[in-house]
CHARMM internal coordinates of N, CA and C (Angstrom, degrees):
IC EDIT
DIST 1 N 1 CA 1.4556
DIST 1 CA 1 C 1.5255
ANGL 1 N 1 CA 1 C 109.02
DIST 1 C 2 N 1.1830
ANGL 1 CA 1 C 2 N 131.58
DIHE 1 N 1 CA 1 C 2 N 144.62
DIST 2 N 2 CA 1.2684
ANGL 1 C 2 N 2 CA 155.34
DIHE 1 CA 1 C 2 N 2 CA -131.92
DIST 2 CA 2 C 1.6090
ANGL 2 N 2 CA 2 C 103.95
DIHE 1 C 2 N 2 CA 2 C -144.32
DIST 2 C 3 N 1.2595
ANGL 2 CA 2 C 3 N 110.18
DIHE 2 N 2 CA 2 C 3 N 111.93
DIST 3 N 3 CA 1.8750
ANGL 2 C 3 N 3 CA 115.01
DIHE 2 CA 2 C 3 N 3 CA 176.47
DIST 3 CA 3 C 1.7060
ANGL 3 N 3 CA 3 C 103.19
DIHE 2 C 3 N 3 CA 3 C -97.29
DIST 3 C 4 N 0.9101
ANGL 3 CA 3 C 4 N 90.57
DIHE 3 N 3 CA 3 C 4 N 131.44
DIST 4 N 4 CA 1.6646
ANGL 3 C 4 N 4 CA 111.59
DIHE 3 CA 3 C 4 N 4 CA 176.20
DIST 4 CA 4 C 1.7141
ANGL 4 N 4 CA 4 C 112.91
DIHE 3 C 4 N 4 CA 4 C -118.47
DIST 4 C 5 N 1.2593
ANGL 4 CA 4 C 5 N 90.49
DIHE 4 N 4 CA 4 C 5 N 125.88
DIST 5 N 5 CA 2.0925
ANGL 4 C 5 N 5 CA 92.33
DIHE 4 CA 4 C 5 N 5 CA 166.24
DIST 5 CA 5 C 1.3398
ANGL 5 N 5 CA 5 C 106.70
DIHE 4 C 5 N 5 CA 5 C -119.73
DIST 5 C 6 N 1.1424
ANGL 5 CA 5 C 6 N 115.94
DIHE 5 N 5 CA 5 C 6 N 125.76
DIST 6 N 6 CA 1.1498
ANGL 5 C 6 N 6 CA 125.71
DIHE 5 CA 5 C 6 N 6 CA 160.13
DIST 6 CA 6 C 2.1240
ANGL 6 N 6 CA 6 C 143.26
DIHE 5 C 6 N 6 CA 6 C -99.59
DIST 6 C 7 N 1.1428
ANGL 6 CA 6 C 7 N 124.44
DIHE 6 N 6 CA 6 C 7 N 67.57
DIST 7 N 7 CA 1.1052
ANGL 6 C 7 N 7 CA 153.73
DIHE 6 CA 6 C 7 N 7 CA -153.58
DIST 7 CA 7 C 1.9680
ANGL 7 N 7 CA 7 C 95.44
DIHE 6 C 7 N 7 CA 7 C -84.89
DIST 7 C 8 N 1.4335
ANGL 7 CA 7 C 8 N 109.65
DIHE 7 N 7 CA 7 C 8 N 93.22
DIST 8 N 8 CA 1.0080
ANGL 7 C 8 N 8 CA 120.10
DIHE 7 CA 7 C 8 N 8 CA -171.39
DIST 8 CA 8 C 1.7045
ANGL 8 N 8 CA 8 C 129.56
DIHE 7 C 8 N 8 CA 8 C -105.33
DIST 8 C 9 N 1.1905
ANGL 8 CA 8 C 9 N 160.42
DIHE 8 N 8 CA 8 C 9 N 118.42
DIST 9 N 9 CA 1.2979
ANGL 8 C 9 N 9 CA 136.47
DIHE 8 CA 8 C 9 N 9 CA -174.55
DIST 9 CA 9 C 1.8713
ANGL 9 N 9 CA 9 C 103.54
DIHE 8 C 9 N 9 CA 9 C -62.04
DIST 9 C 10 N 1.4247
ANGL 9 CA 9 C 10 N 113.05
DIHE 9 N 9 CA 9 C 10 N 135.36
DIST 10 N 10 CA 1.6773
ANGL 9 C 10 N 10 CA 114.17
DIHE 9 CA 9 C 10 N 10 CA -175.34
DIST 10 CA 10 C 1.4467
ANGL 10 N 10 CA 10 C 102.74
DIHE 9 C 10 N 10 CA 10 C -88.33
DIST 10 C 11 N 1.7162
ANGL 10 CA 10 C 11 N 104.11
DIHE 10 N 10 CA 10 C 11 N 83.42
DIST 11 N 11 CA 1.6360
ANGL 10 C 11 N 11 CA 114.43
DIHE 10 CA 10 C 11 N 11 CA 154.61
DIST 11 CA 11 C 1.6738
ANGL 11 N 11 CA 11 C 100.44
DIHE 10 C 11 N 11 CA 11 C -147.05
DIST 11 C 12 N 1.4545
ANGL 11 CA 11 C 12 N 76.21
DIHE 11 N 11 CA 11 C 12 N 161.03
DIST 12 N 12 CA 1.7834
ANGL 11 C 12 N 12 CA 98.41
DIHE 11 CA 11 C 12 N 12 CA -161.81
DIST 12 CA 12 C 2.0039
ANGL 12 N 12 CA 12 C 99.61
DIHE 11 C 12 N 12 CA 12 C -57.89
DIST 12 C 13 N 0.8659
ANGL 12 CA 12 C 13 N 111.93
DIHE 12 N 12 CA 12 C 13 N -47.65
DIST 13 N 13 CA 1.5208
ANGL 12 C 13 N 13 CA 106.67
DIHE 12 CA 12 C 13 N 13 CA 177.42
DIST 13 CA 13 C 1.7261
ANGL 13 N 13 CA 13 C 103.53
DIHE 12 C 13 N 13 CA 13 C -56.74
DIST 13 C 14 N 0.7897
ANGL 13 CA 13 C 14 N 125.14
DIHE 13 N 13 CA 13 C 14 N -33.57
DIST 14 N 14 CA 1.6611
ANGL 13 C 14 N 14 CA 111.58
DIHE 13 CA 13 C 14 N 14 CA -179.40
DIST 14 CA 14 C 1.4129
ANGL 14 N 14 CA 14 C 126.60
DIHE 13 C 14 N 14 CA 14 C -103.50
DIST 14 C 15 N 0.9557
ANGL 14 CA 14 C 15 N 99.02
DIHE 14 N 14 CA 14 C 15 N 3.50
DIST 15 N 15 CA 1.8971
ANGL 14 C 15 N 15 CA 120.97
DIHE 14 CA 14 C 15 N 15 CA -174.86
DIST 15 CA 15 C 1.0515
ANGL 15 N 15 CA 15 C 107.52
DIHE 14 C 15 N 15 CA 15 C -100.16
DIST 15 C 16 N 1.4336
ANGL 15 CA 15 C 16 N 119.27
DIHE 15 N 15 CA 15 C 16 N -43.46
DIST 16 N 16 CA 1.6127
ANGL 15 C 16 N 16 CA 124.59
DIHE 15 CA 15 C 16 N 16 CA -153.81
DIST 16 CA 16 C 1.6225
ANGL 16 N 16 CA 16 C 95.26
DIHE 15 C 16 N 16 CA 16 C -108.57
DIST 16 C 17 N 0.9432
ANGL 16 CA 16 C 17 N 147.55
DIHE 16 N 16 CA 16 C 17 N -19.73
DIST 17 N 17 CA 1.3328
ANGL 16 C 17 N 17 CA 143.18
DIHE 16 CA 16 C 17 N 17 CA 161.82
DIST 17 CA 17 C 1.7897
ANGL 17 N 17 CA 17 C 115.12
DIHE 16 C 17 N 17 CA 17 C -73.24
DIST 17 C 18 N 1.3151
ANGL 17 CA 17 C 18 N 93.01
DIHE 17 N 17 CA 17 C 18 N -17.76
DIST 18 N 18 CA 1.9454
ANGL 17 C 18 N 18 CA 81.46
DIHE 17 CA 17 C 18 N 18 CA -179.20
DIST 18 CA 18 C 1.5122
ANGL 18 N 18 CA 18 C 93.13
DIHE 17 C 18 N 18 CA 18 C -97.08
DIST 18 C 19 N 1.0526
ANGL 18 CA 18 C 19 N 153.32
DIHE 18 N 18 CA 18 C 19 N -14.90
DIST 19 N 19 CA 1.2383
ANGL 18 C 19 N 19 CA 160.06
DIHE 18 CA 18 C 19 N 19 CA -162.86
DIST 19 CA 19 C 1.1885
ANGL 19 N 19 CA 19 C 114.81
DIHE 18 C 19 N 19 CA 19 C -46.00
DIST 19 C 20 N 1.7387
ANGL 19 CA 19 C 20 N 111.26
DIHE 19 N 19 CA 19 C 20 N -55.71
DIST 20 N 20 CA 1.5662
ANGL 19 C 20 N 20 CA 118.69
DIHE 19 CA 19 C 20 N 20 CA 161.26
DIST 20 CA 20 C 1.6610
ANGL 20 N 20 CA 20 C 121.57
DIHE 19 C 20 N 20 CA 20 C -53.79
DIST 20 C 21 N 1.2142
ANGL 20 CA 20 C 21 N 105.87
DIHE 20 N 20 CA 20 C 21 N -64.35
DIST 21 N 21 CA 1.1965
ANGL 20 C 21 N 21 CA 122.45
DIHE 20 CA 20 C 21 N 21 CA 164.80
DIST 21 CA 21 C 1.5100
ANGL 21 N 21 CA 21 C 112.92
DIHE 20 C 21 N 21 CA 21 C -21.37
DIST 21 C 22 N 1.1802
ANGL 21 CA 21 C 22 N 133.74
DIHE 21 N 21 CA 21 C 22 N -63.90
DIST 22 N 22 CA 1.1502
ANGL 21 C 22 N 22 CA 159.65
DIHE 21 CA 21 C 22 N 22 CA 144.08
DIST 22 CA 22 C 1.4575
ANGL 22 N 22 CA 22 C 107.08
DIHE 21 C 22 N 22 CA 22 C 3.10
DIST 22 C 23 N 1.6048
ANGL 22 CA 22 C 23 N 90.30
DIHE 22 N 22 CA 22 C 23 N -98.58
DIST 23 N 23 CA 1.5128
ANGL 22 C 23 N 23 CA 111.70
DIHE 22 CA 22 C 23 N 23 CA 166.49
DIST 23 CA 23 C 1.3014
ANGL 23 N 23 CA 23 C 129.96
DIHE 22 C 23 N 23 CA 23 C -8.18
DIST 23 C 24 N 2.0506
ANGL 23 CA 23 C 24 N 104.06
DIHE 23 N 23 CA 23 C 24 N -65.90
DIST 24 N 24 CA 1.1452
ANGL 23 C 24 N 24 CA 123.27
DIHE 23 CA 23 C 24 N 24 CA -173.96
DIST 24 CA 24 C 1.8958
ANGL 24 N 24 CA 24 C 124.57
DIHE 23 C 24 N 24 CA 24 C -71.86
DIST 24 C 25 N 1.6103
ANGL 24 CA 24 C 25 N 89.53
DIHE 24 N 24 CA 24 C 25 N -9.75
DIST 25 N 25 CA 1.5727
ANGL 24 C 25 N 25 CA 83.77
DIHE 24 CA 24 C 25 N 25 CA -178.36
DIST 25 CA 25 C 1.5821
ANGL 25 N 25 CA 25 C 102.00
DIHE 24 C 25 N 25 CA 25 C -108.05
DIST 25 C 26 N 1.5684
ANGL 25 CA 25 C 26 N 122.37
DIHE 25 N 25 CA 25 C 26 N -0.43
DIST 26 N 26 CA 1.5170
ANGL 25 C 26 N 26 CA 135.90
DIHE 25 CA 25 C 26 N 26 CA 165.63
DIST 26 CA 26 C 1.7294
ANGL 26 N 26 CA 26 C 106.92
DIHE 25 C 26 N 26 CA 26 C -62.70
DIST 26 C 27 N 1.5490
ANGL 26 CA 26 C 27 N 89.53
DIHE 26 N 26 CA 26 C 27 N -61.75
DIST 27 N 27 CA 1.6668
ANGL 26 C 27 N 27 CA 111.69
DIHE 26 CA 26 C 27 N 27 CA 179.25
DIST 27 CA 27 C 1.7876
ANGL 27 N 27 CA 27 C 107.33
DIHE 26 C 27 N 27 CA 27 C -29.93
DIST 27 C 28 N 1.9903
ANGL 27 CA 27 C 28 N 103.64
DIHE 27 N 27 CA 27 C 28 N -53.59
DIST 28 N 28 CA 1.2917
ANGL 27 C 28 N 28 CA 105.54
DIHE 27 CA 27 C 28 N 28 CA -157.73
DIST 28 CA 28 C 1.6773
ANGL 28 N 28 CA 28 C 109.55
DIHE 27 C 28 N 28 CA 28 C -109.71
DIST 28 C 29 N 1.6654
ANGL 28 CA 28 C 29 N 86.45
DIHE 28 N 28 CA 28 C 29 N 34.40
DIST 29 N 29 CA 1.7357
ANGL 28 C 29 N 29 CA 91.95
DIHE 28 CA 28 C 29 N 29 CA 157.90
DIST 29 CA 29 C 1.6664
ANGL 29 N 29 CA 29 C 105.40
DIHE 28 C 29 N 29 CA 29 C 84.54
DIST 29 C 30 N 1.1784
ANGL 29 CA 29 C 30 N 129.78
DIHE 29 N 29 CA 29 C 30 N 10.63
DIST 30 N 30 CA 1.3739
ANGL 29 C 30 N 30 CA 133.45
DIHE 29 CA 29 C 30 N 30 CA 166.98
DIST 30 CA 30 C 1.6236
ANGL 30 N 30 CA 30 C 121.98
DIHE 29 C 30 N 30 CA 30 C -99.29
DIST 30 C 31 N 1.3966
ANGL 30 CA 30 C 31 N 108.58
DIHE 30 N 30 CA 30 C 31 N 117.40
DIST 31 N 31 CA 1.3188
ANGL 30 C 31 N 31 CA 116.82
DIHE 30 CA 30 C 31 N 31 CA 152.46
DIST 31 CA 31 C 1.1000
ANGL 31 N 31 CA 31 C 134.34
DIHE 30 C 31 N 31 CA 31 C -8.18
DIST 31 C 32 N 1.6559
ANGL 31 CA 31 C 32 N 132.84
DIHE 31 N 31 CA 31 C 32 N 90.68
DIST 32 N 32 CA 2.0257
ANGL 31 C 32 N 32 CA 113.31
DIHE 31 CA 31 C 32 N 32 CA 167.17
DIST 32 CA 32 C 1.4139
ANGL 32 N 32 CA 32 C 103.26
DIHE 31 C 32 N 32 CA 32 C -146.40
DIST 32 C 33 N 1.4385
ANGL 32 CA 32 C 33 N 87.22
DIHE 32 N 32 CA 32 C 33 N 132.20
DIST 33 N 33 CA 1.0947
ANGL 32 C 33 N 33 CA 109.80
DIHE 32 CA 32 C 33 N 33 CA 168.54
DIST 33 CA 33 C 1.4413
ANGL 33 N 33 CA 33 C 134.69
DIHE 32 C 33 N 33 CA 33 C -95.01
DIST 33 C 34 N 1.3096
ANGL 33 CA 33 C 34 N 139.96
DIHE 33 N 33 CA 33 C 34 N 124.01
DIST 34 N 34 CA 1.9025
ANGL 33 C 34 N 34 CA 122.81
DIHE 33 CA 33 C 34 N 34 CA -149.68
DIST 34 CA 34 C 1.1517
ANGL 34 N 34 CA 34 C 106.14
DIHE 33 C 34 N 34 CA 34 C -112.86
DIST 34 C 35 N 1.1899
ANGL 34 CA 34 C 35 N 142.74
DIHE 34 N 34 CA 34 C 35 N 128.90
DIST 35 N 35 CA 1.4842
ANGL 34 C 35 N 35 CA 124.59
DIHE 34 CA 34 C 35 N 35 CA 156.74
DIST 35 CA 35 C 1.3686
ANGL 35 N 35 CA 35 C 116.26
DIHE 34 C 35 N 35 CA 35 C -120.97
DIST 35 C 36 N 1.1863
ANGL 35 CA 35 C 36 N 104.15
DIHE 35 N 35 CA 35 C 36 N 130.73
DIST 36 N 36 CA 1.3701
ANGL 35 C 36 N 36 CA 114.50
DIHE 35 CA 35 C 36 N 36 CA 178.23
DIST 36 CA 36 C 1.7609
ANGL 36 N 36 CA 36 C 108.09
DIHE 35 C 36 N 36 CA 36 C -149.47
DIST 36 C 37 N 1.8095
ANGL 36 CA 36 C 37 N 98.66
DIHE 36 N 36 CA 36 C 37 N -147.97
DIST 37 N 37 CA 1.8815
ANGL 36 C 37 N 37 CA 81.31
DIHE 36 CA 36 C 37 N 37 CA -178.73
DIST 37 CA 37 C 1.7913
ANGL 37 N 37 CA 37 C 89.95
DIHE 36 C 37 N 37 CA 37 C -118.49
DIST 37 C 38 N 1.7967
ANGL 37 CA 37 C 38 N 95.94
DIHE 37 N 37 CA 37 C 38 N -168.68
DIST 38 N 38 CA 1.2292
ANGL 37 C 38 N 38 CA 104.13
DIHE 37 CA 37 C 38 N 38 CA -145.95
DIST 38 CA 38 C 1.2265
ANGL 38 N 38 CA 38 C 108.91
DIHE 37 C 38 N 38 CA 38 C -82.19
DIST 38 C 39 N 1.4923
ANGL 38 CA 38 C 39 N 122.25
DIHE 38 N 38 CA 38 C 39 N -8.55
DIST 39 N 39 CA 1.5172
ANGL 38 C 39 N 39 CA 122.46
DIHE 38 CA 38 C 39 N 39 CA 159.63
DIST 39 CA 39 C 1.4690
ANGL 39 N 39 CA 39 C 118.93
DIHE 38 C 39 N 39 CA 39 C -56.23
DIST 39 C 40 N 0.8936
ANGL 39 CA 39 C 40 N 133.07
DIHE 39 N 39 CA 39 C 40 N -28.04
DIST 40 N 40 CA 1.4967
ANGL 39 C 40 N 40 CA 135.32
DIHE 39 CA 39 C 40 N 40 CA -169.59
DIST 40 CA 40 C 1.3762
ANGL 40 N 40 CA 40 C 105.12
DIHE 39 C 40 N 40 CA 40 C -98.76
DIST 40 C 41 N 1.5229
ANGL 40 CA 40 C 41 N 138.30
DIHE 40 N 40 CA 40 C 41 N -14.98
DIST 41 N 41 CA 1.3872
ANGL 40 C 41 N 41 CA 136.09
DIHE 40 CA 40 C 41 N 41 CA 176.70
DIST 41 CA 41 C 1.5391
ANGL 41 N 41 CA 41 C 105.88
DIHE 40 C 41 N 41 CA 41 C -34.84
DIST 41 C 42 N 1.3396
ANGL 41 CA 41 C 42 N 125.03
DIHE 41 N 41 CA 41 C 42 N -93.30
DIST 42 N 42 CA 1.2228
ANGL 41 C 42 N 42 CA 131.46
DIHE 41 CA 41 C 42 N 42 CA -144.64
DIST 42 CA 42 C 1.9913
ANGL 42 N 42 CA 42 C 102.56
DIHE 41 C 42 N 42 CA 42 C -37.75
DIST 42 C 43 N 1.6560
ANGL 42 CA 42 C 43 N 98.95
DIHE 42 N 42 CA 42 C 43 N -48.33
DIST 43 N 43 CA 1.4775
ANGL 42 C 43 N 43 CA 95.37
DIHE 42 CA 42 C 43 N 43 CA -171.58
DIST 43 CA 43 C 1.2782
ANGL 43 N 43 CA 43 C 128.77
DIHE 42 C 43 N 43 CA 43 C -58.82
DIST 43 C 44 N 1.5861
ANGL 43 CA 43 C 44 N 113.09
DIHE 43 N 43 CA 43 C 44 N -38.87
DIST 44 N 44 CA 1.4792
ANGL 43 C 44 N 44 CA 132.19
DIHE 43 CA 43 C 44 N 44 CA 151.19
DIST 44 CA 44 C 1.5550
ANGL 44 N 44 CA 44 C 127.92
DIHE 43 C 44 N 44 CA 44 C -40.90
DIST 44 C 45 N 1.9093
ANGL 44 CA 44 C 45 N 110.29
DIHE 44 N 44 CA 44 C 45 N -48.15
DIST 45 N 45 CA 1.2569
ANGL 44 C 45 N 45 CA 96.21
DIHE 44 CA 44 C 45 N 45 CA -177.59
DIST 45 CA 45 C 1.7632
ANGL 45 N 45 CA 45 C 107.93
DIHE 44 C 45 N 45 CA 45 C -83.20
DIST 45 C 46 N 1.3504
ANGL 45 CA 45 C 46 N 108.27
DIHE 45 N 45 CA 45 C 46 N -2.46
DIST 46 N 46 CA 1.6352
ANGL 45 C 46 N 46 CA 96.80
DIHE 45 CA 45 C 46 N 46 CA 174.63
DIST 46 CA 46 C 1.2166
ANGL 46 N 46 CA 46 C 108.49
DIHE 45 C 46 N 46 CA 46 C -50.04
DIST 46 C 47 N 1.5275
ANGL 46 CA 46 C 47 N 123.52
DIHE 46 N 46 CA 46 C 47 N -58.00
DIST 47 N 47 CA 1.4649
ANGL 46 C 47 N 47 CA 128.60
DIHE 46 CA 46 C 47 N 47 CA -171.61
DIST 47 CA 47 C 1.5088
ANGL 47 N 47 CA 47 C 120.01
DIHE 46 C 47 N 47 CA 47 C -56.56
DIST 47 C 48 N 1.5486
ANGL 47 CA 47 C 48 N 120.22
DIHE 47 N 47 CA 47 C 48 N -5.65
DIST 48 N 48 CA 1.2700
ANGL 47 C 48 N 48 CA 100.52
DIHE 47 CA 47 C 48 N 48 CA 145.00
DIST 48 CA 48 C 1.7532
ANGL 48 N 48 CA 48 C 89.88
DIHE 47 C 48 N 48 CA 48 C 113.72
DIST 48 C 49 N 1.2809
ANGL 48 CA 48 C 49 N 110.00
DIHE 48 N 48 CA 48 C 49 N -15.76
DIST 49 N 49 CA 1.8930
ANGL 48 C 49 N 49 CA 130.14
DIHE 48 CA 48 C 49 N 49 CA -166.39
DIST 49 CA 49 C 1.6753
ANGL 49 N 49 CA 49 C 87.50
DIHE 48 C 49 N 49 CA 49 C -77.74
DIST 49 C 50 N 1.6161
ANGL 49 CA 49 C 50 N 104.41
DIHE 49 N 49 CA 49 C 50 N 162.84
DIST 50 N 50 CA 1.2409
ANGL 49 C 50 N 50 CA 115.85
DIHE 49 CA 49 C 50 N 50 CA 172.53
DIST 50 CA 50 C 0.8268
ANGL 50 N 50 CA 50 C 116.14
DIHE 49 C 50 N 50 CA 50 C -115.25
DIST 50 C 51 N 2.1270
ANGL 50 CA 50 C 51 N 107.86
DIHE 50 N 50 CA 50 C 51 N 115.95
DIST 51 N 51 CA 1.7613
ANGL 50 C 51 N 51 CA 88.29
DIHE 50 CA 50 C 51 N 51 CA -173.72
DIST 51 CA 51 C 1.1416
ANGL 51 N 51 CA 51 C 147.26
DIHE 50 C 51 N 51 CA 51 C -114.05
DIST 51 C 52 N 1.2854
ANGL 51 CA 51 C 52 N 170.01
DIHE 51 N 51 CA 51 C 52 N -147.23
DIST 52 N 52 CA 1.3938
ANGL 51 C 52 N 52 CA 147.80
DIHE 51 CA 51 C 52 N 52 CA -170.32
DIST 52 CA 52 C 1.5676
ANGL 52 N 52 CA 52 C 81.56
DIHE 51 C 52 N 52 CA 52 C -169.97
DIST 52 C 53 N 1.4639
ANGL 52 CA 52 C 53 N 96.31
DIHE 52 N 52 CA 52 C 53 N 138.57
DIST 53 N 53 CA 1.7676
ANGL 52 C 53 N 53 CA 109.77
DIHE 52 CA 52 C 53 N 53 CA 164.27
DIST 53 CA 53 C 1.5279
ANGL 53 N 53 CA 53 C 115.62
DIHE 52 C 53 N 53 CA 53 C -103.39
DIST 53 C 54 N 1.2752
ANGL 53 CA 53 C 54 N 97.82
DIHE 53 N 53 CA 53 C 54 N 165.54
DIST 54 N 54 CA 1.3851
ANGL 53 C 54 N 54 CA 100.46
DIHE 53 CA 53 C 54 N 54 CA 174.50
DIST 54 CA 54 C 2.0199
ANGL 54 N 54 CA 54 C 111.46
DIHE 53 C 54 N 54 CA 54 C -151.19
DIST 54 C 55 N 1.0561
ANGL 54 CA 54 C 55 N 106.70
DIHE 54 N 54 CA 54 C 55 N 149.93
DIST 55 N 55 CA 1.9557
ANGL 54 C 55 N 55 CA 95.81
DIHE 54 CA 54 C 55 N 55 CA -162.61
DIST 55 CA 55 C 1.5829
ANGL 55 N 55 CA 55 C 101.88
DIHE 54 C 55 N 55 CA 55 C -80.09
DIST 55 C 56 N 1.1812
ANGL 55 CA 55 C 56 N 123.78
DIHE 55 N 55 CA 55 C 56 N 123.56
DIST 56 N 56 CA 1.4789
ANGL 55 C 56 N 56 CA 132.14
DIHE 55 CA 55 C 56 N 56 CA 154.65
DIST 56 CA 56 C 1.1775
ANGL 56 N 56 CA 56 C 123.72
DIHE 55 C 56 N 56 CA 56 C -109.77
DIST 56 C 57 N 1.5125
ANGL 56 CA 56 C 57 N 103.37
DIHE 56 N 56 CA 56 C 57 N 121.60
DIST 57 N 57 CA 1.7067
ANGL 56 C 57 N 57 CA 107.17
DIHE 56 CA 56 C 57 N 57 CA 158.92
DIST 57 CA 57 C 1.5078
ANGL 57 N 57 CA 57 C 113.60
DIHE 56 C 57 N 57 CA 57 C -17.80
DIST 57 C 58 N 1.7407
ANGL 57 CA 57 C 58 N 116.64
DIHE 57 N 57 CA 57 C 58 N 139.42
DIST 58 N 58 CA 1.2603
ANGL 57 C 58 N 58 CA 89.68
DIHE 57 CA 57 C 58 N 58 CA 155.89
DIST 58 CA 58 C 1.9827
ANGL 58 N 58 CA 58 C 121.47
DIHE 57 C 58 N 58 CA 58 C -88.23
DIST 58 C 59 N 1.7155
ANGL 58 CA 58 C 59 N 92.50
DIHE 58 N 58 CA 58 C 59 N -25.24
DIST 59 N 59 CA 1.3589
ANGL 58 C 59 N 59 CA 104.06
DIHE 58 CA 58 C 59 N 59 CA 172.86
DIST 59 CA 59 C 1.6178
ANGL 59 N 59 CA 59 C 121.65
DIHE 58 C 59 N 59 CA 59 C -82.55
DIST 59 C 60 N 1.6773
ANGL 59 CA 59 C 60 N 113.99
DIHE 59 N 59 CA 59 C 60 N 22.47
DIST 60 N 60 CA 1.4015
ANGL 59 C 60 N 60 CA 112.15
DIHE 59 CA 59 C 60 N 60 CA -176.00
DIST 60 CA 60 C 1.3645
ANGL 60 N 60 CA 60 C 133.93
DIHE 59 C 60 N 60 CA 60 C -54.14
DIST 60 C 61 N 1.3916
ANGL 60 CA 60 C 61 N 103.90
DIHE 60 N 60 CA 60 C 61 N -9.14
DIST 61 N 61 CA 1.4081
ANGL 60 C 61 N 61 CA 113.24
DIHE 60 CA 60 C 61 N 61 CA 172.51
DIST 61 CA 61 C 1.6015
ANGL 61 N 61 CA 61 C 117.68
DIHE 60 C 61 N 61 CA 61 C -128.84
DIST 61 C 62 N 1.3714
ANGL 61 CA 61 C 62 N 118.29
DIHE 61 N 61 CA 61 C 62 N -8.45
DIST 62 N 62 CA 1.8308
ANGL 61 C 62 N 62 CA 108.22
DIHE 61 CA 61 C 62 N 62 CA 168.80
DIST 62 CA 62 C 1.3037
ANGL 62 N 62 CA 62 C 106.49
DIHE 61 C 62 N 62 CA 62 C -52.72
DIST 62 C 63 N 0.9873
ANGL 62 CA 62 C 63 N 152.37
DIHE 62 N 62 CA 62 C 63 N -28.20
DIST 63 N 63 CA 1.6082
ANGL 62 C 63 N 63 CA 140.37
DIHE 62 CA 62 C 63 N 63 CA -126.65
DIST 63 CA 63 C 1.7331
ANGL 63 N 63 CA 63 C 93.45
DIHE 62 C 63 N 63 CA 63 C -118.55
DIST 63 C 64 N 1.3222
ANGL 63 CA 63 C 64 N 128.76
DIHE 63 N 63 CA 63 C 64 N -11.16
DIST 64 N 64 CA 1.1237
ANGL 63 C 64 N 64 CA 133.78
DIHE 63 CA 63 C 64 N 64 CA -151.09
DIST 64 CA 64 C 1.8732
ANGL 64 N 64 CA 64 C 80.49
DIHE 63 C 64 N 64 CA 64 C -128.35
DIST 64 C 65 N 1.7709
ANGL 64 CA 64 C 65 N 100.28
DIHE 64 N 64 CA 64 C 65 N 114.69
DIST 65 N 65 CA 1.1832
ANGL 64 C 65 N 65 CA 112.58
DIHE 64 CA 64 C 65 N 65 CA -161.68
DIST 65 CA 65 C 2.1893
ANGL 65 N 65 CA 65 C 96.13
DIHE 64 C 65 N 65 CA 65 C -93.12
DIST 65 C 66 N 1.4864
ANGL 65 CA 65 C 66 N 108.27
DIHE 65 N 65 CA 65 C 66 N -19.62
DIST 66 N 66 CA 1.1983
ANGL 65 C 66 N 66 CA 83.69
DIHE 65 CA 65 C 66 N 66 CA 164.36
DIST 66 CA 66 C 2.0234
ANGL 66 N 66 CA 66 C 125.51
DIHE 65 C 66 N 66 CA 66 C -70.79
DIST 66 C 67 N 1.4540
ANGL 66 CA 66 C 67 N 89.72
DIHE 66 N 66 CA 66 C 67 N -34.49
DIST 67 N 67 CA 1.6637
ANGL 66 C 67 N 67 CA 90.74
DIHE 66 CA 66 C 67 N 67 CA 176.98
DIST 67 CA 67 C 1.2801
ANGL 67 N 67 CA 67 C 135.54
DIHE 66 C 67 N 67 CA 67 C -88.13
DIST 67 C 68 N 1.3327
ANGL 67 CA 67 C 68 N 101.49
DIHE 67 N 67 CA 67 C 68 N 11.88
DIST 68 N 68 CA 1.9157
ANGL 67 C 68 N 68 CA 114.67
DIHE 67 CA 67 C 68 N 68 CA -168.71
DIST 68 CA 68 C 1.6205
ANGL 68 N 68 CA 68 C 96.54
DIHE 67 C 68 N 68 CA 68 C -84.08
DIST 68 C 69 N 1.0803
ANGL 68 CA 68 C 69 N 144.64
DIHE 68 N 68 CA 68 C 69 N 128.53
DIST 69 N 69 CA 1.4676
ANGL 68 C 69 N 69 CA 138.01
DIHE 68 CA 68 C 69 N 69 CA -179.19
DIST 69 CA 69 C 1.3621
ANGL 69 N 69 CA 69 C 92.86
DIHE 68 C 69 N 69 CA 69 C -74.95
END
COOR INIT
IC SEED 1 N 1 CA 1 C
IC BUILD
């Protein structure tokens, strides 16, 4: 068995695409652990992963004129 961490930025494009991923290495008997923040729990702990929060801005990136779209 195989431990996995998973340390993600908490937006829907990067959360919701590892999700399967996730799943599939839970499914086949591997260790993961997720951390992200506390909005994203419920979807994360479906998959069965263990998760750990951590506090994010929600505005951590408007203010930063290279990353503001």
């Amino acid at each position: 068995m195989a431990r996995v961490l998973v340390v993600i930025t908490p937006a829907e494009g990067h959360v919701n695409p590892s999700l399967g991923l996730v799943t599939q290495l839970i499914d086949s008997g591997e260790e993961v652990v997720y951390v992200c923040t506390e909005e994203y729990r419920s979807r994360i702990e479906q998959t069965g992963a263990q998760f750990i929060t951590y506090p994010f801005p929600q505005d951590a990136f408007s203010h930063d004129p290279v990353l503001k779209p």
